[in-house]
N, C-alpha and C positions, 0 to 999 in steps of 0.2 A: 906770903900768906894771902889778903887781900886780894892784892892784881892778879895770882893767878887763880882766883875763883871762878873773879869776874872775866878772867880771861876766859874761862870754860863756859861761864854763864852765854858770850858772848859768841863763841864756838858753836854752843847749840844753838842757839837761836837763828844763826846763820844758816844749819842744816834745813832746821823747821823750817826755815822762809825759803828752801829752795822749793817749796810745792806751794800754787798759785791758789790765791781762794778760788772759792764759787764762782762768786762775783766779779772776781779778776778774767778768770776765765770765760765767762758767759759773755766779760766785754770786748777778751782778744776773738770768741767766736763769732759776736755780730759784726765785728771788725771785718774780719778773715770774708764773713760771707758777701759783703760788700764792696770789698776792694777785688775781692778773687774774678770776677765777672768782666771787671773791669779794667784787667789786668794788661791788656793790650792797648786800650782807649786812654790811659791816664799812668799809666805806669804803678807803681806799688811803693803806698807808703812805710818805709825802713824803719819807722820811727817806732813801728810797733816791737821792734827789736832789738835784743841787748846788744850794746859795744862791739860782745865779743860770741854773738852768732855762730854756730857753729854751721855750717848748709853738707849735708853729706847728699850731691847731686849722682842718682844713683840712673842717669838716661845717659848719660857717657861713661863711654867704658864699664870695668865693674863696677867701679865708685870711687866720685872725685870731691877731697873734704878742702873745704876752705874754712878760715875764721875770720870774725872782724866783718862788721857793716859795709864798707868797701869793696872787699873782695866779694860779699854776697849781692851788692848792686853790681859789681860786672857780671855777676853770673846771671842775674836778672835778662840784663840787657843782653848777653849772648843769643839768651835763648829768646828773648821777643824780637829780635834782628833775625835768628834763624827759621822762627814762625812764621815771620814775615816775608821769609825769602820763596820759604812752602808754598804759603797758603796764599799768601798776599794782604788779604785782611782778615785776618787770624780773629775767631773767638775762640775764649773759654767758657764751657759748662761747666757745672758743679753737677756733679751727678749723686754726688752724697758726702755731708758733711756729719760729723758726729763730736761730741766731745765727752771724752774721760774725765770724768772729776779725780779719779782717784789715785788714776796715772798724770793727770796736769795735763792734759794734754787734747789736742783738736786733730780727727782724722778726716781727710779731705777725698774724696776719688774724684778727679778729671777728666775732661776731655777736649782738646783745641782740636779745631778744624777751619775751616776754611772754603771759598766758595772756588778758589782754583785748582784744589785737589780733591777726589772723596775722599782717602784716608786718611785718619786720623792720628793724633799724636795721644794716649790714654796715659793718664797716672796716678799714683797716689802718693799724697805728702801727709807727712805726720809731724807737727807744731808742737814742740817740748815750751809749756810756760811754767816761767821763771818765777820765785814768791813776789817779783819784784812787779809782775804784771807781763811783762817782756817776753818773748820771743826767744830762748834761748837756742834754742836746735830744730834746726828744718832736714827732715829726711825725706826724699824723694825719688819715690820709685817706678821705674815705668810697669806700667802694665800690657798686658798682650790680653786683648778681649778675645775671650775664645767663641766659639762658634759652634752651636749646637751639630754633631756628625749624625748622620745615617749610616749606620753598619750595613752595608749591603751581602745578605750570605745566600751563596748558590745551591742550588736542590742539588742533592745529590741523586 
């Protein structure tokens, strides 16, 4: 009787708390906007993230999922080793950061570049936070900046 009430009591509560406050959030987004900048000059602190992280890195191939703080530090480090190999000394913009209270969540748009290539590497990542404060799900996606076209149409 008892234990399974509280079992259920305990059930919900775990649901409720998977959606981050306000205040949770507002502190993973001055986070986010501080360390993201910074991302090549000091590396990125993990700590903003739960245990068991999901990263669905979505700029190789169609999409490559890891779990676990570990496997999302190699992914880390691939890809600031492969910035680095580009560009040389690789920065990141933030070109627009947002965050959803309602969804828990921080949307990010990027862009790295570099002084040994003009082109650039564009993306966007989207920060699932956890009720726990944490970081649970990074999806990142490349984007392709498009380029304003002129139709050119001939007289006939």
């Amino acid at each position: 009787g008892e234990g399974k009430e509280s079992e259920k009591t305990s059930k919900s509560k775990t649901k409720e708390a998977k959606i981050s406050s306000p205040t949770e959030l507002a502190l993973v987004f001055s986070r986010l906007r501080e360390e993201l900048p910074a991302f090549f000059q000091r590396g990125h602190d993990v700590d903003l993230y739960s245990k068991n992280v999901v990263f669905e890195n979505g700029l190789v191939w169609s999409s490559f999922t890891t779990r676990g703080r570990l496997p999302y530090r190699m992914q880390l480090t691939l890809f600031r080793w492969a910035a680095r190999l580009r560009f040389g000394m690789p920065t990141m913009d933030i070109l627009k950061a947002t965050k959803q209270t309602t969804e828990s969540s921080i949307h990010v748009r990027w862009r790295v570049g570099g002084k040994r290539r003009r082109s650039t590497w564009d993306g966007y990542s989207v920060f699932e936070v956890g009720g726990d404060g944490l970081i649970e799900r990074h999806r990142l996606s490349r984007v392709v900046p498009t380029r304003d076209k002129v139709e050119l149409k001939s007289k006939l």
